[in-house]
C-alpha positions as CSV (number, residue, x, y, z in Angstrom):
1,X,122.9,51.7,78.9
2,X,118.8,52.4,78.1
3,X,118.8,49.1,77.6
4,X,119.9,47.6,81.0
5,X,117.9,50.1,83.1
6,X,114.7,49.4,80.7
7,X,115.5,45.0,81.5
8,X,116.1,46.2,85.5
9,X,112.8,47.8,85.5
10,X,110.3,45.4,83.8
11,X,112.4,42.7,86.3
12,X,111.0,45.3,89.1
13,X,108.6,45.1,87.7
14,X,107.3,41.8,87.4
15,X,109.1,40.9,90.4
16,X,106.6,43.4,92.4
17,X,103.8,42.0,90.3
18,X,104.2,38.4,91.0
19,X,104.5,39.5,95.0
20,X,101.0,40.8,94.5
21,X,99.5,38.0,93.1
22,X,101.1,35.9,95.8
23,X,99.3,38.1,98.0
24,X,96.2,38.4,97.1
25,X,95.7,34.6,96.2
26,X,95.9,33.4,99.9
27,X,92.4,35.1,100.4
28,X,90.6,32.3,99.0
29,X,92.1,29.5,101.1
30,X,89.5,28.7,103.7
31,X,89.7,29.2,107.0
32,X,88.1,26.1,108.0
33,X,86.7,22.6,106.1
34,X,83.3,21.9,105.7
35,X,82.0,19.7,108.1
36,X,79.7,17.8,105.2
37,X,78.6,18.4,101.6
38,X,76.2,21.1,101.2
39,X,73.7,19.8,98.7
40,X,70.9,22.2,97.7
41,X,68.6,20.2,95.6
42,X,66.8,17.7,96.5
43,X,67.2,16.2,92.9
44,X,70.9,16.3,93.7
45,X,70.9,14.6,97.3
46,X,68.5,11.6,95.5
47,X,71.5,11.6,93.0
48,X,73.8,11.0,95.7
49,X,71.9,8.7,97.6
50,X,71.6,6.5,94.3
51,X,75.2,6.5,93.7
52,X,75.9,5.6,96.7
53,X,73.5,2.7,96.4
54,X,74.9,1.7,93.0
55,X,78.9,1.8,94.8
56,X,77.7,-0.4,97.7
57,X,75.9,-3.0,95.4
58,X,79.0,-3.5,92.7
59,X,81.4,-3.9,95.8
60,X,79.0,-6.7,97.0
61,X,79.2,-8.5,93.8
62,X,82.9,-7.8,93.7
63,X,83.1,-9.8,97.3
64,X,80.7,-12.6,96.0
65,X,82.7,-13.2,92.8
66,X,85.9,-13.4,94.6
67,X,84.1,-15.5,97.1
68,X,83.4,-17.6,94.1
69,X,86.8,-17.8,92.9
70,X,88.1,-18.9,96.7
71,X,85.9,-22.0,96.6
């Protein structure tokens, strides 16, 4: 009998525990979406800039080698 009242507590138990957790985790959702990316550095937003650079450069050769391959 010890038994089944100790397994109907600890399932209380964690039953209560995991409706706290559920609880308290919907404080870090945002309440709104950042408008842009908030870049502190300057050594970052160069960074950035750079990459996208680099992106817009390989899909340009990407369109003139498959412009190649059309003629």
């Amino acid at each position: 009998m010890l038994k089944v009242i100790e397994n109907e507590l600890m399932s209380s138990y964690y039953m209560i525990h995991r409706l706290v957790l559920l609880a308290t985790r919907t404080k870090g959702i945002p309440k709104s979406e950042p408008s842009a990316i908030h870049v502190s550095s300057a050594h970052h937003q160069r960074n950035f800039n750079l990459n996208d650079i680099d992106a817009y450069q390989e899909s340009s050769n990407v369109s003139s080698f498959i412009d190649l391959i059309e003629i």
